[in-house]
Chimera marker file (.cmm) of the C-alpha trace (Angstrom):
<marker_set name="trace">
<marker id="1" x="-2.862" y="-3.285" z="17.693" r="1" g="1" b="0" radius="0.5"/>
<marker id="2" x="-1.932" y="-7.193" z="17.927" r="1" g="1" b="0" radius="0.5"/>
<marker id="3" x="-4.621" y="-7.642" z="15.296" r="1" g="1" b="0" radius="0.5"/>
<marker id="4" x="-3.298" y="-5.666" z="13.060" r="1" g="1" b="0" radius="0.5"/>
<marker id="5" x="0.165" y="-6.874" z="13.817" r="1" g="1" b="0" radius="0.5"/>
<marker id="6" x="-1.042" y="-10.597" z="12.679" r="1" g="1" b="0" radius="0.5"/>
<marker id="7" x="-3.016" y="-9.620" z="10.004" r="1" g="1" b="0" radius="0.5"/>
<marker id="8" x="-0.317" y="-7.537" z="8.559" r="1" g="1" b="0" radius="0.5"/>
<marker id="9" x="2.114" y="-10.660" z="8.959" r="1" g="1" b="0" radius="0.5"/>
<marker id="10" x="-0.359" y="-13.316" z="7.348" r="1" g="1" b="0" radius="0.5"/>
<marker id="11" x="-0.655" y="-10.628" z="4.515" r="1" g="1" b="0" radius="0.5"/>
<marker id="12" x="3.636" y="-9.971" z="4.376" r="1" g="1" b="0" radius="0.5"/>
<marker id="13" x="4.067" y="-13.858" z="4.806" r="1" g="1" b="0" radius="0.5"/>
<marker id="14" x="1.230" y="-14.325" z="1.752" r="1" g="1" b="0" radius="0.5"/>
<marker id="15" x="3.385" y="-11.362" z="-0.124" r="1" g="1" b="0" radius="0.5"/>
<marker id="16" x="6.791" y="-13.086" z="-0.062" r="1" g="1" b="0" radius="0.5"/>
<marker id="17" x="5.394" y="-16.343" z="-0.996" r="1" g="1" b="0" radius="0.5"/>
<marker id="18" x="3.725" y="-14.757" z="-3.965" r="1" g="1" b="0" radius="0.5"/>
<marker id="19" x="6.826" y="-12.209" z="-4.869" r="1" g="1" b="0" radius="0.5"/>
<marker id="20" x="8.732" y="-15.979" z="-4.457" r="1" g="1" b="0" radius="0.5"/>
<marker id="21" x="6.724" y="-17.738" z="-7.026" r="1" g="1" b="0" radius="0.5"/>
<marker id="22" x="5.919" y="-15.074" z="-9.630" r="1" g="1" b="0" radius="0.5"/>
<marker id="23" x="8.968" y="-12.839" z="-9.672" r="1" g="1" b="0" radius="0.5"/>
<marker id="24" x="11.302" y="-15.514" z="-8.253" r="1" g="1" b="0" radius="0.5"/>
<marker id="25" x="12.827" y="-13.049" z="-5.252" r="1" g="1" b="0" radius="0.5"/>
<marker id="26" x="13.812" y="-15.456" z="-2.300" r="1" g="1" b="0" radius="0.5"/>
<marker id="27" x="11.875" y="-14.729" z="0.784" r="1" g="1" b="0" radius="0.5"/>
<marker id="28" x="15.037" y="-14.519" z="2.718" r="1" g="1" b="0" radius="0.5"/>
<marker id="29" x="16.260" y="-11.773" z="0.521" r="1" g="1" b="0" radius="0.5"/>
<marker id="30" x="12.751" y="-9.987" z="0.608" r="1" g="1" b="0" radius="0.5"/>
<marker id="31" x="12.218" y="-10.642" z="4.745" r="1" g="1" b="0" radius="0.5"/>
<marker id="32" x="13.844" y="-7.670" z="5.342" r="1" g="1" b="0" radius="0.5"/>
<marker id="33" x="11.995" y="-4.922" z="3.119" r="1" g="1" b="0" radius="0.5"/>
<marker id="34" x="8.781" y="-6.711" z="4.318" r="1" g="1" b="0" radius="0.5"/>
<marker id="35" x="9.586" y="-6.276" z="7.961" r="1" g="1" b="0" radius="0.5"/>
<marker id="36" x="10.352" y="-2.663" z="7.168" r="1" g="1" b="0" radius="0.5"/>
<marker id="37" x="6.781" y="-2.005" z="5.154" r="1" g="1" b="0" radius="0.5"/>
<marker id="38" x="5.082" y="-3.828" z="8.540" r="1" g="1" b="0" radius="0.5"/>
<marker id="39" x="6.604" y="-1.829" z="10.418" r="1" g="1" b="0" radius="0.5"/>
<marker id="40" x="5.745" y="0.751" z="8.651" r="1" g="1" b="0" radius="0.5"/>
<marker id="41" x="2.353" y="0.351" z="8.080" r="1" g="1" b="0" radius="0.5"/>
<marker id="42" x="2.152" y="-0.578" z="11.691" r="1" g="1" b="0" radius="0.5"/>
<marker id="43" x="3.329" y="3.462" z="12.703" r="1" g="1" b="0" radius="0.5"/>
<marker id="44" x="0.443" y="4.662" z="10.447" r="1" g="1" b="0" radius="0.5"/>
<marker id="45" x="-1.948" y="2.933" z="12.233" r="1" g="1" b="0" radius="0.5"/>
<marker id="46" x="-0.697" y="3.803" z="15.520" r="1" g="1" b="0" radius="0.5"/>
<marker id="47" x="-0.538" y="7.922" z="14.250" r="1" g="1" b="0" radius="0.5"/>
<marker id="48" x="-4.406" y="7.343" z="12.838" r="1" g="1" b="0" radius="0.5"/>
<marker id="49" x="-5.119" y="6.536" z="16.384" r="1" g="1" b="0" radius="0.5"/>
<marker id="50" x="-3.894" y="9.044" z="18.309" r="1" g="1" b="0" radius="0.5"/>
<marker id="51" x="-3.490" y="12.246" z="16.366" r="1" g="1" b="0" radius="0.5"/>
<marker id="52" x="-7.013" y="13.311" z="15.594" r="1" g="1" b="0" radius="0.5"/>
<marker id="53" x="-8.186" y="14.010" z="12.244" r="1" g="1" b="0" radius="0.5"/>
<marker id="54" x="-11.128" y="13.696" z="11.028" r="1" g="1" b="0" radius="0.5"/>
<marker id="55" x="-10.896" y="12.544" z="7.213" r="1" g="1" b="0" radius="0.5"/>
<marker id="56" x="-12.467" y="8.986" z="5.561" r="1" g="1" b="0" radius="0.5"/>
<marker id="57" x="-9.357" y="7.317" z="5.932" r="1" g="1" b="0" radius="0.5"/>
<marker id="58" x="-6.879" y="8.420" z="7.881" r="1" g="1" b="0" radius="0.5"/>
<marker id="59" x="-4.672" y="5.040" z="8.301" r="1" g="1" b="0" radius="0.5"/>
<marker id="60" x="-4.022" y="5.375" z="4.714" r="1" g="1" b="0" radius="0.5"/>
<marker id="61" x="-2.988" y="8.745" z="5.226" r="1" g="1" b="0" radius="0.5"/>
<marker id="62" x="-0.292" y="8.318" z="7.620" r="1" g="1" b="0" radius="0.5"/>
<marker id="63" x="1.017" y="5.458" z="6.199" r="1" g="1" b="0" radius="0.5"/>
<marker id="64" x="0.967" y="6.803" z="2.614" r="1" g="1" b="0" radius="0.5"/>
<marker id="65" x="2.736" y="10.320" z="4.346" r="1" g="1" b="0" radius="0.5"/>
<marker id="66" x="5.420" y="7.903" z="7.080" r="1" g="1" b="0" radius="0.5"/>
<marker id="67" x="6.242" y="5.845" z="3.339" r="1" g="1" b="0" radius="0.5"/>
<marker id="68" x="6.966" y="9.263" z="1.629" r="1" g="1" b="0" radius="0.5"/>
<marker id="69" x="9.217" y="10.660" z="4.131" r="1" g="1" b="0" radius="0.5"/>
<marker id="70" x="11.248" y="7.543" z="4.875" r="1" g="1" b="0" radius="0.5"/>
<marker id="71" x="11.865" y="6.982" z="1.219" r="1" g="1" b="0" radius="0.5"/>
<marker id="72" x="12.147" y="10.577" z="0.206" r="1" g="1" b="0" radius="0.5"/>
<marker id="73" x="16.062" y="12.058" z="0.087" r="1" g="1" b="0" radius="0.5"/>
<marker id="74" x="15.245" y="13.760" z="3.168" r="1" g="1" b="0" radius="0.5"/>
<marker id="75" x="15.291" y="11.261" z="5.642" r="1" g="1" b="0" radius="0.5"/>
<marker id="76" x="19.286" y="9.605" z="6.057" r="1" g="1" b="0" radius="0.5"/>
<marker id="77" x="18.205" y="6.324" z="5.550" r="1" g="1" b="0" radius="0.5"/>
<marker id="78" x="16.258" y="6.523" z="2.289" r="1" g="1" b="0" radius="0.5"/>
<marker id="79" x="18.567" y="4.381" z="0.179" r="1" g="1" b="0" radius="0.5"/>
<marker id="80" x="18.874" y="1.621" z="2.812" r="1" g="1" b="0" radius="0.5"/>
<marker id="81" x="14.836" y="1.184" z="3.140" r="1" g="1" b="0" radius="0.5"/>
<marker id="82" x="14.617" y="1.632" z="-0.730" r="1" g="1" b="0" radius="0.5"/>
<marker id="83" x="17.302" y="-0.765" z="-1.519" r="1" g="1" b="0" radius="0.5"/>
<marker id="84" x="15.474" y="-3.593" z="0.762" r="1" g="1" b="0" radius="0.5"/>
<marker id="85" x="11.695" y="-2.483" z="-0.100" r="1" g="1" b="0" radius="0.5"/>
<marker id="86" x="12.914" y="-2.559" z="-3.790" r="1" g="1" b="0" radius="0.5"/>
<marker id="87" x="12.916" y="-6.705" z="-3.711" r="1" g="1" b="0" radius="0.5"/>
<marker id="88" x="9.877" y="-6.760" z="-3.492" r="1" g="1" b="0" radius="0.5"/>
<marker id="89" x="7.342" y="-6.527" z="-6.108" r="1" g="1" b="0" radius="0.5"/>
<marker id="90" x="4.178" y="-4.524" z="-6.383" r="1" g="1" b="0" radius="0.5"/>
<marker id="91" x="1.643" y="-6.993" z="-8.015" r="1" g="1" b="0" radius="0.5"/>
<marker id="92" x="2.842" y="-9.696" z="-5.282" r="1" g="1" b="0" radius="0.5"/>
<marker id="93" x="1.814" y="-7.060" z="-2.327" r="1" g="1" b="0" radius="0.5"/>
<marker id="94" x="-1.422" y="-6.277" z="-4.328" r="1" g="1" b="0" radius="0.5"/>
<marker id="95" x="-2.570" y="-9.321" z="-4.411" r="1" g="1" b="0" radius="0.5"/>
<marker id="96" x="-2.889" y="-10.123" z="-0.841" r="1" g="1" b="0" radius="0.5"/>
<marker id="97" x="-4.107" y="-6.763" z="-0.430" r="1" g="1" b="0" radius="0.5"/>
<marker id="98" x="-6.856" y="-7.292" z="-3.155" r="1" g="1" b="0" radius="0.5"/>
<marker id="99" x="-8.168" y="-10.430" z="-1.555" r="1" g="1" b="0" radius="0.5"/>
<marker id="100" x="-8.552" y="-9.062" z="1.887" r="1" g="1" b="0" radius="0.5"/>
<marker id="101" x="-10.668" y="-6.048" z="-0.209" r="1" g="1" b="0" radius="0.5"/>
<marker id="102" x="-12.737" y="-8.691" z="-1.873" r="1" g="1" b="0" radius="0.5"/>
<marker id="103" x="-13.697" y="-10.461" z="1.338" r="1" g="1" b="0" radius="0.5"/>
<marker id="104" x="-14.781" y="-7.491" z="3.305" r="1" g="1" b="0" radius="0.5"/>
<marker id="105" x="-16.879" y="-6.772" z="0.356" r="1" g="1" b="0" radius="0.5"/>
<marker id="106" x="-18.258" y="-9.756" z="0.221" r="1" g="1" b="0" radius="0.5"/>
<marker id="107" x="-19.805" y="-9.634" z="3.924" r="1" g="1" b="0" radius="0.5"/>
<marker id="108" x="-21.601" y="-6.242" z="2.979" r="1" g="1" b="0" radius="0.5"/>
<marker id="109" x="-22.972" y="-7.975" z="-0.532" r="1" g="1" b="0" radius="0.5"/>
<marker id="110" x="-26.450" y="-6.915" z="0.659" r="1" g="1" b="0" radius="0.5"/>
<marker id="111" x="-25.576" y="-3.236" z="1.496" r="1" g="1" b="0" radius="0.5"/>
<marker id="112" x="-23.438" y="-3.370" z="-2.240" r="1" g="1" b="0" radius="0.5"/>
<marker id="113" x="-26.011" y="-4.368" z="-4.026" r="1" g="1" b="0" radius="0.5"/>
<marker id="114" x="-28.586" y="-1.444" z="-2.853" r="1" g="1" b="0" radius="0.5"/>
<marker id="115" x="-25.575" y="0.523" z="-4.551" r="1" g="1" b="0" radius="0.5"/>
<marker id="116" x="-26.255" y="-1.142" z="-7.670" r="1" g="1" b="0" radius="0.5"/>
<marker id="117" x="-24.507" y="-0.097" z="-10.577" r="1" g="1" b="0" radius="0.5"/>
<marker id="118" x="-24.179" y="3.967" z="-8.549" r="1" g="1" b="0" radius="0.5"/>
<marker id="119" x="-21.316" y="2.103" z="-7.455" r="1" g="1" b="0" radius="0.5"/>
<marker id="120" x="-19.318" y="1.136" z="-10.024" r="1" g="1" b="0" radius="0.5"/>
<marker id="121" x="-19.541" y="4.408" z="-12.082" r="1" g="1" b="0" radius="0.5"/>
<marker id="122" x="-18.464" y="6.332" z="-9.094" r="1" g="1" b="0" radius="0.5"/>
<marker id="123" x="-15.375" y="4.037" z="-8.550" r="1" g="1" b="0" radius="0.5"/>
<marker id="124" x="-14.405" y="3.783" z="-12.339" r="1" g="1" b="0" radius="0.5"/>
<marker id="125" x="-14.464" y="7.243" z="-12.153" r="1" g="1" b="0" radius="0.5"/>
<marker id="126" x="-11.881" y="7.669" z="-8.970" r="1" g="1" b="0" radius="0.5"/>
<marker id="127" x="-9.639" y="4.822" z="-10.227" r="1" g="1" b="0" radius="0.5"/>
<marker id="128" x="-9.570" y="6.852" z="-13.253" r="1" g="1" b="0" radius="0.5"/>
<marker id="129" x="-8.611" y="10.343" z="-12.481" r="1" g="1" b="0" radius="0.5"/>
<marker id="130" x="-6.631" y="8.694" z="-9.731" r="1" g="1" b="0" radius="0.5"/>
<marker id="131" x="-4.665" y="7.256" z="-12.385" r="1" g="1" b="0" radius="0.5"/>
<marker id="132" x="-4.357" y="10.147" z="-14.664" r="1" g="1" b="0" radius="0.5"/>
<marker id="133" x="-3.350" y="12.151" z="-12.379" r="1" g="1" b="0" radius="0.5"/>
<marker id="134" x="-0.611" y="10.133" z="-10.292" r="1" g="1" b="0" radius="0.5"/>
<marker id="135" x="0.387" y="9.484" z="-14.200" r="1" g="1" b="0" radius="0.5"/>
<marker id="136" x="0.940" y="13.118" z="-14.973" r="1" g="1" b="0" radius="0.5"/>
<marker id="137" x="2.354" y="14.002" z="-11.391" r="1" g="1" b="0" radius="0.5"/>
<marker id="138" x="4.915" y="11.010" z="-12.024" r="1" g="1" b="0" radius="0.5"/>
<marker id="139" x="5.256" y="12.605" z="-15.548" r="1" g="1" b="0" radius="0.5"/>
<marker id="140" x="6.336" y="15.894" z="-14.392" r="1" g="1" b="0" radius="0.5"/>
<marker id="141" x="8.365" y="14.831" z="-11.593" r="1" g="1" b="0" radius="0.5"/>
<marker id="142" x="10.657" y="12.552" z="-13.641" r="1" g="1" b="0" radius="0.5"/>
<marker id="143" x="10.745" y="15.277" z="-16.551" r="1" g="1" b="0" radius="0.5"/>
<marker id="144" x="12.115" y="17.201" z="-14.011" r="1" g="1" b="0" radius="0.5"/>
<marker id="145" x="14.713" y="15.090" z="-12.456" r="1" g="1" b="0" radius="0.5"/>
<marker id="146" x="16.063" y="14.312" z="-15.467" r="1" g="1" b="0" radius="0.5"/>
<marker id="147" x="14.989" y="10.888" z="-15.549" r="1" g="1" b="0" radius="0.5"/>
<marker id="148" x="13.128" y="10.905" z="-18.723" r="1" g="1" b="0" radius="0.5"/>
<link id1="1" id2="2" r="1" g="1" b="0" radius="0.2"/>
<link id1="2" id2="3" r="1" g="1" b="0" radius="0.2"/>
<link id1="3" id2="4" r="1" g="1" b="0" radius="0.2"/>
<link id1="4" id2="5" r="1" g="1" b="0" radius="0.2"/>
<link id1="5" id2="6" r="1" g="1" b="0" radius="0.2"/>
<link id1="6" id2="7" r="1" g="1" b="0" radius="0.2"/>
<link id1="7" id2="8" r="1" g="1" b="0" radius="0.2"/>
<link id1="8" id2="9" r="1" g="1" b="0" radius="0.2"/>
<link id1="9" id2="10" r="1" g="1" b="0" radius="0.2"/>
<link id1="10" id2="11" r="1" g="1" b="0" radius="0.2"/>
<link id1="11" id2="12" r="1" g="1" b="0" radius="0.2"/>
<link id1="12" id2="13" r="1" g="1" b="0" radius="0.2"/>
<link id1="13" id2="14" r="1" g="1" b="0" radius="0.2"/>
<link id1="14" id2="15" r="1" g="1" b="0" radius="0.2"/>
<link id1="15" id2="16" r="1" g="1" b="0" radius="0.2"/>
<link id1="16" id2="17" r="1" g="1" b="0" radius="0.2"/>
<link id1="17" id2="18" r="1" g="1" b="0" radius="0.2"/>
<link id1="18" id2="19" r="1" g="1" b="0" radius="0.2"/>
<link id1="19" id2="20" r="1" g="1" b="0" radius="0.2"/>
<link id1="20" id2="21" r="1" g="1" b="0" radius="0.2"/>
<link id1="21" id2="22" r="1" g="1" b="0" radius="0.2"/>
<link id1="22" id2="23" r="1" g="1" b="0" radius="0.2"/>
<link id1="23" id2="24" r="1" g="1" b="0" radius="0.2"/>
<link id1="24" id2="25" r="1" g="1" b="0" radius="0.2"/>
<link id1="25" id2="26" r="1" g="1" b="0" radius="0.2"/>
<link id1="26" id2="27" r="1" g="1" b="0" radius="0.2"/>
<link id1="27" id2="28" r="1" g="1" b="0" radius="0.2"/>
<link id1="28" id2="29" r="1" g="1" b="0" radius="0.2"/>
<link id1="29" id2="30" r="1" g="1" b="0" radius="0.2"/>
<link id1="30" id2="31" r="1" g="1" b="0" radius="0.2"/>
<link id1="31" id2="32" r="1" g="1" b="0" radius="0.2"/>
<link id1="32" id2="33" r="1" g="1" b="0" radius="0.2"/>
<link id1="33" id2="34" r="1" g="1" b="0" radius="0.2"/>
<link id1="34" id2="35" r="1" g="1" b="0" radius="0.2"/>
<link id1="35" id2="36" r="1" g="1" b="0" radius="0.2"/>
<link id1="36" id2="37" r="1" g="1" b="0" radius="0.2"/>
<link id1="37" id2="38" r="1" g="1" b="0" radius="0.2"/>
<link id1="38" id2="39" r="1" g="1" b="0" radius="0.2"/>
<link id1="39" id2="40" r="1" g="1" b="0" radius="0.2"/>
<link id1="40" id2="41" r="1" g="1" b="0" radius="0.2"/>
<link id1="41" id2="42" r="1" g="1" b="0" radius="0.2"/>
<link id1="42" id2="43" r="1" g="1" b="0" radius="0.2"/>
<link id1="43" id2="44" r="1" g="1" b="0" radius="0.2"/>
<link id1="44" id2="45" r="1" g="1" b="0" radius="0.2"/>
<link id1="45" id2="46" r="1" g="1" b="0" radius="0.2"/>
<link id1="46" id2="47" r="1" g="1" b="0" radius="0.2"/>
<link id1="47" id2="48" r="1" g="1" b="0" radius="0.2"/>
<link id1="48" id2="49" r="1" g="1" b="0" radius="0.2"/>
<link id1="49" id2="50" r="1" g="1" b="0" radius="0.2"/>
<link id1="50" id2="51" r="1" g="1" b="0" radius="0.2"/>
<link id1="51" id2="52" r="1" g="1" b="0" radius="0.2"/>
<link id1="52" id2="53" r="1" g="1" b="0" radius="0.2"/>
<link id1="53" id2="54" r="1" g="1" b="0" radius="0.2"/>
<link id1="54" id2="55" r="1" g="1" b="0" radius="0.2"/>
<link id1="55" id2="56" r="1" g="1" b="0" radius="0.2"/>
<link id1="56" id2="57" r="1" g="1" b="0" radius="0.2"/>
<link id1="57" id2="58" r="1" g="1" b="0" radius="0.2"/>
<link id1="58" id2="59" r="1" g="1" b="0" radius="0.2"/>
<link id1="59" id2="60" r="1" g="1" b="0" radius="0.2"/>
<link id1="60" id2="61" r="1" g="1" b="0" radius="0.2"/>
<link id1="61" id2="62" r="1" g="1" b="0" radius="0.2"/>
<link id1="62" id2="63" r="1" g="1" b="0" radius="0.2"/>
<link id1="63" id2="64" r="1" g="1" b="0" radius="0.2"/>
<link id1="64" id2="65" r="1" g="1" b="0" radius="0.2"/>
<link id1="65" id2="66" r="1" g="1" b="0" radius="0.2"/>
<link id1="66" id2="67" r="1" g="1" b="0" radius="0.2"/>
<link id1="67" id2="68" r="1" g="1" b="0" radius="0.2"/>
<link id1="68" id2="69" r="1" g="1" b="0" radius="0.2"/>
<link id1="69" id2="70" r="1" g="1" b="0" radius="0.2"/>
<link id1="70" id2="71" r="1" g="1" b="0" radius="0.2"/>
<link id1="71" id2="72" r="1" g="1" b="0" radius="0.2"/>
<link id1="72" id2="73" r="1" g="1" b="0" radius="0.2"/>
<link id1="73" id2="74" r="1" g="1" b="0" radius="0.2"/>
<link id1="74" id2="75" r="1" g="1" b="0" radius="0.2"/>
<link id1="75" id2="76" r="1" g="1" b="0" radius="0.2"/>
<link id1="76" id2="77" r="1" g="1" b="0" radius="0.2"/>
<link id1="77" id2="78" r="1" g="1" b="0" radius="0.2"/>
<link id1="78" id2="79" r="1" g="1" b="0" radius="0.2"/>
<link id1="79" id2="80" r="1" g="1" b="0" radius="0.2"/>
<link id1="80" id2="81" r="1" g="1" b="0" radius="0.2"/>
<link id1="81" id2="82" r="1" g="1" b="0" radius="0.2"/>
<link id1="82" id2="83" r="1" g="1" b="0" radius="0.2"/>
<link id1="83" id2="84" r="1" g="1" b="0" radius="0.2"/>
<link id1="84" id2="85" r="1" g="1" b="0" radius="0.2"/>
<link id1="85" id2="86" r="1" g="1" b="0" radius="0.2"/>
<link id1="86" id2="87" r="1" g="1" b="0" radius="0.2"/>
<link id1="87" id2="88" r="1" g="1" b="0" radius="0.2"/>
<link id1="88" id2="89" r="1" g="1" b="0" radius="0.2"/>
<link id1="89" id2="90" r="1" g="1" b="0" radius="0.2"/>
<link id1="90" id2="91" r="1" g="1" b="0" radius="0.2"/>
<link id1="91" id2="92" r="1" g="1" b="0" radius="0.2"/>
<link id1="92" id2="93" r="1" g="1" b="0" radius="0.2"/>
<link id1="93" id2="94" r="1" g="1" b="0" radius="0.2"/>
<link id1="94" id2="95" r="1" g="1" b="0" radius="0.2"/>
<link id1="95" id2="96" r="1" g="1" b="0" radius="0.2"/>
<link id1="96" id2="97" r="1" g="1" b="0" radius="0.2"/>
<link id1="97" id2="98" r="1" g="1" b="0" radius="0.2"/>
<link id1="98" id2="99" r="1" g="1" b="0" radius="0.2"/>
<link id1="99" id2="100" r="1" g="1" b="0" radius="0.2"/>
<link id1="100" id2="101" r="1" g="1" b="0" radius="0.2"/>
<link id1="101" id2="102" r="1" g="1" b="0" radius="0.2"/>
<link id1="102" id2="103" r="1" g="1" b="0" radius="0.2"/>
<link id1="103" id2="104" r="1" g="1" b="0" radius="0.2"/>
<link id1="104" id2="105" r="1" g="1" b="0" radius="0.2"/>
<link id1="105" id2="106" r="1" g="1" b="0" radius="0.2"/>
<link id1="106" id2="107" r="1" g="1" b="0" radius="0.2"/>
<link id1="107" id2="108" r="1" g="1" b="0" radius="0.2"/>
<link id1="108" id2="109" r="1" g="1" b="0" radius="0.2"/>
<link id1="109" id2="110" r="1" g="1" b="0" radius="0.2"/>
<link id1="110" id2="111" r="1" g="1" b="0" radius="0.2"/>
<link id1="111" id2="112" r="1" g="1" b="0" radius="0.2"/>
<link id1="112" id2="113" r="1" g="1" b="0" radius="0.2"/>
<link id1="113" id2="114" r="1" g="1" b="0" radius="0.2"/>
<link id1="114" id2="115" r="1" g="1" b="0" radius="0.2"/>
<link id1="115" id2="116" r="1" g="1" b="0" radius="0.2"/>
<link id1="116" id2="117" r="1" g="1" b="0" radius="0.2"/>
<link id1="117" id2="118" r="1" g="1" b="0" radius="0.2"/>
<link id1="118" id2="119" r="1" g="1" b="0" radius="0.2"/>
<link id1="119" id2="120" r="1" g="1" b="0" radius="0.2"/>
<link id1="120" id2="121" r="1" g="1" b="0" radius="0.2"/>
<link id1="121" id2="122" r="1" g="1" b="0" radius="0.2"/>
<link id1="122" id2="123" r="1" g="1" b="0" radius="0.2"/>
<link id1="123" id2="124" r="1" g="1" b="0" radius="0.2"/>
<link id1="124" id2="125" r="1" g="1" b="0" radius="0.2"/>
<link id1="125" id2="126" r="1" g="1" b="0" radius="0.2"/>
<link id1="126" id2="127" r="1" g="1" b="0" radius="0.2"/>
<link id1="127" id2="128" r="1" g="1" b="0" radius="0.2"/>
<link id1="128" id2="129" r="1" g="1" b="0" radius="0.2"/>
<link id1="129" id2="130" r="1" g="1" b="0" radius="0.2"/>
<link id1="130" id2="131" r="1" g="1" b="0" radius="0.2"/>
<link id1="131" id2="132" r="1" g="1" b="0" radius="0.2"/>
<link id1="132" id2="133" r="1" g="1" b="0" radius="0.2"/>
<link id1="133" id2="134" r="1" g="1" b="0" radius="0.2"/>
<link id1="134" id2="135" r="1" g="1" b="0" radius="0.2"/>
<link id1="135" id2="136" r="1" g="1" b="0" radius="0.2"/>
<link id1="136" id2="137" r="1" g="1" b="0" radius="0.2"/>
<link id1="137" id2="138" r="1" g="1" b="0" radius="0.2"/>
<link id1="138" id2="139" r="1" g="1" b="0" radius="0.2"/>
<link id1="139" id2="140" r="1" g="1" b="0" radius="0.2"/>
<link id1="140" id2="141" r="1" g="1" b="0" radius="0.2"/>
<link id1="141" id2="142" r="1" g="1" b="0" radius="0.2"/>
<link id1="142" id2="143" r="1" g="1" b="0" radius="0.2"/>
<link id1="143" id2="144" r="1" g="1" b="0" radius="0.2"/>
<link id1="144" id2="145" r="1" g="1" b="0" radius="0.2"/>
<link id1="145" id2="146" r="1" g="1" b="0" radius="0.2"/>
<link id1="146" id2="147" r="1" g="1" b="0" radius="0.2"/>
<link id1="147" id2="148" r="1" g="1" b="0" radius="0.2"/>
</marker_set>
């Protein structure tokens, strides 16, 4: 868990320089949002450990479901956490995120490129009904809030 703690702070730390220089949000505004998605992420990985389900990922599970519910109008605090998560900016968490990817890739080069190119039409093919259908489920959701 203290791993996890660092690397999550290296990567936050990384994110609000990045969210600082590109989208010109001050760290000290952003701190606090970024302690809350540590935090959070830091739960999900503690739930992946001891509840025991047996799917591919299941840190990105718990995270993705603790995010949900402490953001969704269910929980009391929603529009606190949203109002601090909100300063900071999407691309400037991705690309920490991305980078981390990219190097564990990189130490299984050998095992990627047995893959070979397998690989890359499977995972265009997730990214892109992924994308169509978060894009329709967002679609429907705001159509029916009203939003657009």
């Amino acid at each position: 868990m203290k791993n996890n703690a660092l690397i999550l702070t290296i990567i936050g730390g990384i994110t609000l320089i990045g969210n600082w220089i590109s989208f010109k949000v001050s760290p000290i505004d952003s701190i606090l949002g970024m302690i809350i998605l540590i935090i959070i992420a830091l739960v999900g990985v503690w739930l992946s450990k001891i509840i025991p389900i047996k799917v591919e990922s299941p840190t990105v599970i718990w995270v993705s479901v603790l995010a949900l519910l402490l953001t969704s109008p269910i929980f009391p605090g929603h529009e606190v956490i949203s109002q601090f998560t909100d300063k900071i900016n999407f691309m400037a968490l991705t690309t920490p995120v991305l980078t981390y990817a990219g190097l564990s890739v990189g130490k299984d080069i050998n095992t990627f490129k047995k893959l070979g190119i397998r690989i890359v039409i499977v995972s265009l093919l997730v990214y892109t009904g992924t994308f169509l259908l978060a894009s329709i489920f967002a679609e429907i959701v705001l159509r029916l809030n009203g939003t657009i």
